[in-house]
MARMARZA-416590 format. One record per residue (C-alpha): residue number from 1; x, y, z. Coordinates in steps of 0.001 Angstrom, whole numbers, plus 500000, padded with zeros to 6 digits. Layout:
REM MARMARZA-416590
   pos       c1       c2       c3
   NUM        X        Y        Z
...
END
This chain:
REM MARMARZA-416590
   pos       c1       c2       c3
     1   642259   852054   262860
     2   644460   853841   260359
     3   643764   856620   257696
     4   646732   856017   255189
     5   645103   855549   251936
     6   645941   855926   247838
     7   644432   858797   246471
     8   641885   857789   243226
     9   643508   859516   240522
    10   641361   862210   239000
    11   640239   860266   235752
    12   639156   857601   237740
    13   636673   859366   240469
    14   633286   858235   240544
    15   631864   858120   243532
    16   628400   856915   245279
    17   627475   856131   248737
    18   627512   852175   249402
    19   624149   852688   250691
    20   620776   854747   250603
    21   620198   857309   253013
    22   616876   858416   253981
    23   617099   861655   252635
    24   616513   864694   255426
    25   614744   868044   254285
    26   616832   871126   254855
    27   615489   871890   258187
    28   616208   868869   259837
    29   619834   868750   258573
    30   620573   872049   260278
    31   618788   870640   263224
    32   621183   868014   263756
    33   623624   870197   262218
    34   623134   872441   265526
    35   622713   869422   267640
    36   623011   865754   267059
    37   621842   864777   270295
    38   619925   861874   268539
    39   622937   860445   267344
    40   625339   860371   270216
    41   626579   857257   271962
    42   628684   856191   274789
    43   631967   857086   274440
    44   634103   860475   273922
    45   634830   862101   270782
    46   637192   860399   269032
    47   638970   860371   265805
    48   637968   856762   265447
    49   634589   858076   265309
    50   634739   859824   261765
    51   637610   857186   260146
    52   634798   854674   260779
    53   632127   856788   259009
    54   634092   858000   256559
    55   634835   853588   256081
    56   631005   853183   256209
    57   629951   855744   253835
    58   632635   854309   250963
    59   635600   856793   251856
    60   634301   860069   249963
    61   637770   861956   250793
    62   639971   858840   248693
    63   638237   860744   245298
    64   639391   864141   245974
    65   643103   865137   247041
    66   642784   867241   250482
    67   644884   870214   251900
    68   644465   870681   255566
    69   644631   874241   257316
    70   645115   874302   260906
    71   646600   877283   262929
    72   644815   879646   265561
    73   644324   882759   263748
    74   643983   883386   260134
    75   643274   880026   258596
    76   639378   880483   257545
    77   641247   883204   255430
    78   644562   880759   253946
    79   641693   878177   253314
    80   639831   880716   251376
    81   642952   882213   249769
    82   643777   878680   248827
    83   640702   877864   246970
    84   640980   880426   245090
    85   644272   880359   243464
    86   643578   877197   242729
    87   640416   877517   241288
    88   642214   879999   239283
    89   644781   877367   238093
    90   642094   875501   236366
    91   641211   873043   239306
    92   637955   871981   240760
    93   637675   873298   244232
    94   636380   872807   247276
    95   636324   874371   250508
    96   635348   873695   254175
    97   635540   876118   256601
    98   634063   876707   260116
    99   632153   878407   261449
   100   629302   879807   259089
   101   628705   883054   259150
   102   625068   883091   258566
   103   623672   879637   257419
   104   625210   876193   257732
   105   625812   875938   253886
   106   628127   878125   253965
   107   630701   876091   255221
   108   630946   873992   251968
   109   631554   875854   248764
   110   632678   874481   245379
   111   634493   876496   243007
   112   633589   879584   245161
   113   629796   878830   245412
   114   628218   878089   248178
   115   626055   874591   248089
   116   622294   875041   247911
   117   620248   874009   250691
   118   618946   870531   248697
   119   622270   869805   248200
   120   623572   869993   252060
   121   620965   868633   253319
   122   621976   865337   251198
   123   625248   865148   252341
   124   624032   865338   255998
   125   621498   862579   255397
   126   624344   860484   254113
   127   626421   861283   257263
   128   623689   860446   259208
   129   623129   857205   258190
   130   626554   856605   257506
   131   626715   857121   261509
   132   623806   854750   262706
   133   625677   852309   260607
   134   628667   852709   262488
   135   626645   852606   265856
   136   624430   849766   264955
   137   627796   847682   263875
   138   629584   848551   267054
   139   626332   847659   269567
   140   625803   844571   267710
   141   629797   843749   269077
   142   629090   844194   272088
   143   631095   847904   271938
   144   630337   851227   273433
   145   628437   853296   270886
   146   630302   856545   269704
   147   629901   860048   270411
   148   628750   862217   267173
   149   629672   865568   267433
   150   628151   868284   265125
   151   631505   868882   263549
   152   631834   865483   263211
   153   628411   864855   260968
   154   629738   867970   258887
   155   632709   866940   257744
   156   631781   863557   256798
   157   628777   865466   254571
   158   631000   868198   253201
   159   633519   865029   251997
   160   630556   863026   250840
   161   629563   866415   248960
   162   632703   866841   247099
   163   633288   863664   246385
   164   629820   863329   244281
   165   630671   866438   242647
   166   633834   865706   241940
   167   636271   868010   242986
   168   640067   867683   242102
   169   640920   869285   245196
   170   639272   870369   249121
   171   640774   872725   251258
   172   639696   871970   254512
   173   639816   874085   257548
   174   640832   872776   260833
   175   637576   873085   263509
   176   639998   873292   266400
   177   643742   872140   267364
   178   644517   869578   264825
   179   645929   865888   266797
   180   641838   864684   266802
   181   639929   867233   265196
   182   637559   865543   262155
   183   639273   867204   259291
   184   642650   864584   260105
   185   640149   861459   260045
   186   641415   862426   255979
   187   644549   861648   254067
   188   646208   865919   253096
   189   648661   865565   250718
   190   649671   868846   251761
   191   649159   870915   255160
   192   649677   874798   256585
   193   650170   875540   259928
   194   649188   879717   259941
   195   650645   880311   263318
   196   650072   879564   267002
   197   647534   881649   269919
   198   646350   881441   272970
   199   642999   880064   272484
   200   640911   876968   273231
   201   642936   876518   276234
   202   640686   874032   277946
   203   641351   871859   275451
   204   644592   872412   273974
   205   647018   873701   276370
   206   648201   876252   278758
   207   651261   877326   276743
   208   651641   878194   273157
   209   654299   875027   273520
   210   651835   873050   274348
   211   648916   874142   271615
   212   651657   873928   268852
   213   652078   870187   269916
   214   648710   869297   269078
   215   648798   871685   265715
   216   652017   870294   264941
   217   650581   866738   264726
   218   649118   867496   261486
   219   652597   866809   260193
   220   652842   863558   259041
   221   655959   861492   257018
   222   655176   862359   252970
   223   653417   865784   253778
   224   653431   868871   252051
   225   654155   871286   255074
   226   653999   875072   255151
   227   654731   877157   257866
   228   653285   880555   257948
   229   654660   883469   259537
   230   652890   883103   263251
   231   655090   880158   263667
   232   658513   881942   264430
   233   657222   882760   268509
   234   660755   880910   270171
   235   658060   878422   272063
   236   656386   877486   268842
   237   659245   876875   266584
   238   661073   874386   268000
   239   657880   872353   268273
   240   657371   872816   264554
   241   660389   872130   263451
   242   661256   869189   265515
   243   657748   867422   264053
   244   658875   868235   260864
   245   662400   866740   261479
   246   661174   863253   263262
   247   658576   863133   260177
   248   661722   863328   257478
   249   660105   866486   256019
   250   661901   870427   255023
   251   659208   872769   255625
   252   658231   875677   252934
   253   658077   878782   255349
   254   656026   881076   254379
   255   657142   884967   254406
   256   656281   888307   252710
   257   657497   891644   251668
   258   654352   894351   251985
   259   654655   896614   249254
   260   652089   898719   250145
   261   649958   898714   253016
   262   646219   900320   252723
   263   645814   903805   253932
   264   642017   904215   253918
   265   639086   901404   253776
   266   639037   899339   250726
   267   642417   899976   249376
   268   644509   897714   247882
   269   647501   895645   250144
   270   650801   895299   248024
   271   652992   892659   248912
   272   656035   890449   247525
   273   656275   886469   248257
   274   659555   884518   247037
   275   658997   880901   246418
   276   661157   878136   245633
   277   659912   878689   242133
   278   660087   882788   241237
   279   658793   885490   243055
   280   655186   887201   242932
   281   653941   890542   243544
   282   650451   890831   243960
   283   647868   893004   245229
   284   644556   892162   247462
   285   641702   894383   248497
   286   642225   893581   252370
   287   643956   895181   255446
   288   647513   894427   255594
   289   647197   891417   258104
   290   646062   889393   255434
   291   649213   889773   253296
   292   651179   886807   255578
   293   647579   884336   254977
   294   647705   885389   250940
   295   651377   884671   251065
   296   650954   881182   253173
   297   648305   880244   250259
   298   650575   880966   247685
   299   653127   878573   248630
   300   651038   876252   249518
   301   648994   876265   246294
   302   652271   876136   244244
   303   653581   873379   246309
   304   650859   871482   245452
   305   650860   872054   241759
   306   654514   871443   241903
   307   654973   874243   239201
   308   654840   878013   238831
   309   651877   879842   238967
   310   649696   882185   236288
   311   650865   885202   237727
   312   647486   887226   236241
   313   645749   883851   237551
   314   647426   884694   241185
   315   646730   888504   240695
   316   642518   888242   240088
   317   642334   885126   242598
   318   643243   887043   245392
   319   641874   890326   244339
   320   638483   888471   243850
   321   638559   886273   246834
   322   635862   887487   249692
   323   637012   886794   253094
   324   633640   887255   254937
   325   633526   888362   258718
   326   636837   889594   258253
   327   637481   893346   258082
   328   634225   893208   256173
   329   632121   896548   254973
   330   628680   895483   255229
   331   627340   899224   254735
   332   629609   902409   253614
   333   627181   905370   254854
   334   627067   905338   257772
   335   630042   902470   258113
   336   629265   899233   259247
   337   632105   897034   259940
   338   632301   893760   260999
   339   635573   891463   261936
   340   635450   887984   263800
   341   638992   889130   265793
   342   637628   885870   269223
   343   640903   886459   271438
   344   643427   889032   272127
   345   646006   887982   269481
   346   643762   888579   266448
   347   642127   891448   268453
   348   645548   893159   268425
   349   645972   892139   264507
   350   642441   893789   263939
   351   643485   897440   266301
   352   646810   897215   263993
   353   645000   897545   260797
   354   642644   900046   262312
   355   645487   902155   263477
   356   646987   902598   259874
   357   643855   903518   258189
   358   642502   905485   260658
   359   645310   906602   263005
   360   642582   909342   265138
   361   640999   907218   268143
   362   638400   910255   269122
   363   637570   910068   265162
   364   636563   906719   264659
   365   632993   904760   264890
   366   631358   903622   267904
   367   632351   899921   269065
   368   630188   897035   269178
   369   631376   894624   271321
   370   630312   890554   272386
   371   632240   887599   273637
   372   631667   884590   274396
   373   632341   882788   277956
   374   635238   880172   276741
   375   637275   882916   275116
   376   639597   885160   276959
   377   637369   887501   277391
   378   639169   890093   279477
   379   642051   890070   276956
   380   639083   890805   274103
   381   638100   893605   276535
   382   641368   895137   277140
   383   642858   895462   273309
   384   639961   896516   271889
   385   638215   898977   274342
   386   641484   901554   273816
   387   640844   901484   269987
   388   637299   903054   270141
   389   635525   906445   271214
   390   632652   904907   272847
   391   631310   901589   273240
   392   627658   899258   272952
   393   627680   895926   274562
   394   625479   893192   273262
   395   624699   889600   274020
   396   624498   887142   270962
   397   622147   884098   270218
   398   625047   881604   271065
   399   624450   879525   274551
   400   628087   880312   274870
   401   627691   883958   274695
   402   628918   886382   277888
   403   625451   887691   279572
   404   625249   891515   278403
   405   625418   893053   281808
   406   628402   890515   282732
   407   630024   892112   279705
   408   629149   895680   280418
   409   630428   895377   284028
   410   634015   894000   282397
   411   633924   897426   280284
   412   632604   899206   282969
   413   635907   898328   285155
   414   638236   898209   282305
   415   636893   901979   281333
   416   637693   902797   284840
   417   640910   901833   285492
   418   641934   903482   281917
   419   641281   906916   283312
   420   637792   907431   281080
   421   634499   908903   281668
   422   631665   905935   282183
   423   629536   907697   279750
   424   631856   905765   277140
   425   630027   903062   277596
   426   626822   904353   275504
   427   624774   901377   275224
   428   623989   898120   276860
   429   621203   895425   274829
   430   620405   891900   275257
   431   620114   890810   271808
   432   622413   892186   268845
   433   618821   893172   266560
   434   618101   895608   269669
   435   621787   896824   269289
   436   621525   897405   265754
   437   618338   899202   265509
   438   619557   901361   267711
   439   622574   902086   266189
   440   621030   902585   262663
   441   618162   904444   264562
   442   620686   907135   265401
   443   622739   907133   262213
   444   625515   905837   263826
   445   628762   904447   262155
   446   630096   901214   264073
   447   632457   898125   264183
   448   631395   894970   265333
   449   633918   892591   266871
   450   634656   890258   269690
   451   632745   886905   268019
   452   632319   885311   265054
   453   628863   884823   266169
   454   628024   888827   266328
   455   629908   889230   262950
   456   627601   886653   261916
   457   624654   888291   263392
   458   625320   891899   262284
   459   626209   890435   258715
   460   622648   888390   259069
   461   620696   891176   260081
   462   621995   893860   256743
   463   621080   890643   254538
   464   618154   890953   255912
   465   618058   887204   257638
   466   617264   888438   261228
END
């Protein structure tokens, strides 16, 4: 199987599915959405598995030009910085990202909307049948049926979706590493590589050495390839670059000048970003972590236009741009904060931004804290119990999600051998609604972090979703 392709040029995009799919109602895509236990087969997850459906269902990502996003931390945020600029250059947008938030639509947006719930559930029935196509076709050979993962069915819809629109151009997050994930079953004519963590080590690696390999396969011969700044660790480097070197390609790196960083909540980050084209100063309403993912975007949405950008474009793209889950006010009296920092390097990046706005430890809000088992949870514990006054432990929906008194007894230990009182610990709850009620019962100010899942959760529960 290969996935080299010719783009459709833009004036020429007209896409339909080769077939007709029997089309699901909005519940039963996000069942199979959450599990697609019906459509599972034989063998392992594969790559193969989505080039064939994407071959079955007419190749949806040959009518829109795609820009892939892989990296540990801080790509849901390039992505999203991404779209944007380019949306503001006049293009058509799209943009995948993983996990949702709240609902499953939310991973598919076009020109900064999210899809409606008629429309995703189309694009999954299309995936879905696209899928029992590829199954019946391979038990009818005489082959082992494949293995259709979740993220799998997703990104097959969210490419059918755009495609139908059409779009002139999809960003597409990475779900995980980068070597087989479903996003490279596509054709980028241009890729990012944010920077390199310890996380998803089961899969991926032991070393940051060995996680960049399977990041740095997204590098391909005729790639546009930016580097952002969490590259430059001396074990992920020389990965990077050597990829880059065996594929024939010189690498935009991405770096920044911060202007200004924010001093309280909602103030503006200043920084400077030289291109091979001019420089640009602009200004975005986020901590000053995000200032190396807005700066990453910009040269990789330049790169693809292969021309200058609107500088007032730039400067309202980025101010405008939401980054959800991610140092995100979801109340301002009493705060409620909520960040999806999952391991101890964005935990770290998270404390950072917390200790310029609000340098006073004993001053700030109470913490919220969850995890989830396959994360380093320990290293979760450790950078962000020293950050916060007191703490609340809470268990979230996911079947992945650290038991509450597992948790507690982590903070319990960590509290102790950091000299404090137990009584920091002011709160244990099984579910995050019996969290937040009390927390709102008392008037409390808090920050939620550890999981995407209990940013998604708190963020569900002020929407009023619960």
């Amino acid at each position: 199987m290969t996935n080299s392709m010719q783009h459709v040029p833009s004036s020429e995009k007209s896409y339909t599915p080769p077939f007709a799919a029997e089309e699901l109602s909005f519940a039963e895509a996000v069942s199979l959405a959450a599990d697609t236990g019906t459509l599972t087969g034989d063998a392992g997850p594969l790559l193969e598995t989505v080039i064939d459906m994407l071959d079955e269902a007419g190749r949806p990502d040959r009518y829109v030009d795609c820009i892939q996003i892989a990296g540990t931390n801080g790509k849901t945020s390039t992505a999203r910085f991404a779209a944007a600029i380019l949306r503001g250059e006049g293009l058509n947008t799209a943009l995948y990202t993983s996990p949702q938030l709240v609902r499953y639509p939310e991973r598919m947006e076009i020109n900064g909307t999210v899809v409606d719930d008629a429309t995703f559930a189309h694009g999954v029935s299309v995936a879905v049948e696209a899928g029992r196509r590829v199954n019946a076709h391979r038990r009818a050979a005489g082959l082992q049926t494949y293995t259709i993962t979740p993220f799998d069915l997703l990104t097959v819809a969210a490419l059918v979706i755009f495609a139908e629109r059409p779009v002139d151009v999809a960003v597409l997050e990475v779900g995980m590493g980068g070597r087989w994930d479903a996003t490279s079953a596509t054709d980028p004519v241009a890729v990012a590589i944010t920077g390199i963590g310890l996380d998803h080590m089961h899969i991926l690696g032991n070393t940051l050495g060995e996680i960049a390999q399977e990041k740095a396969a997204v590098i391909k011969p005729g790639r546009i390839v930016v580097l952002g700044e969490g590259v430059h660790d001396p074990e992920v480097e020389p990965v990077m670059m050597g990829q880059c070197q065996a594929c024939n390609i010189a690498p935009l790196v991405a770096e920044h000048t911060l202007i200004h960083a924010p001093e309280h909540i909602g103030d503006a980050t200043t920084l400077q970003v030289t291109t091979p084209r001019t420089t640009y100063t602009v200004s975005l309403r986020k901590p000053a972590y995000q200032a190396q993912n807005a700066a990453c975007a910009i040269m990789l949405a330049e790169a693809y236009c292969a021309r200058e950008l609107a500088q007032d474009a730039l400067e309202a793209s980025l101010l405008n741009c939401p980054t959800p889950g991610r140092f995100d006010v979801l109340s301002t009296y009493p705060l409620v904060l909520v960040d999806a920092c999952h391991n101890p390097q964005s935990c770290a990046t998270f404390v950072s931004s917390l200790d310029e706005i609000a340098p006073q430890v004993d001053e700030r809000p109470v913490l919220l804290v969850a995890a989830l088992k396959d994360k380093d949870v320990s290293g979760i514990v450790e950078h962000l119990l020293p950050a916060f006054p007191r703490v609340v432990v809470t268990q979230t929906a996911s079947d992945r999600a650290v038991p509450h008194e597992e948790l507690a007894e982590l903070v319990r230990t960590e509290l102790d051998h950091a000299g404090r009182p137990a009584d920091d610990l002011v709160g244990v709850y099984p579910t995050v609604a019996d969290a937040v009620e009390h927390l709102q019962g008392c008037g409390h100010a808090f920050v939620a972090a550890g999981t995407i899942t209990l940013a998604g959760e708190v963020t569900a529960y002020f929407r009023g979703q619960r």
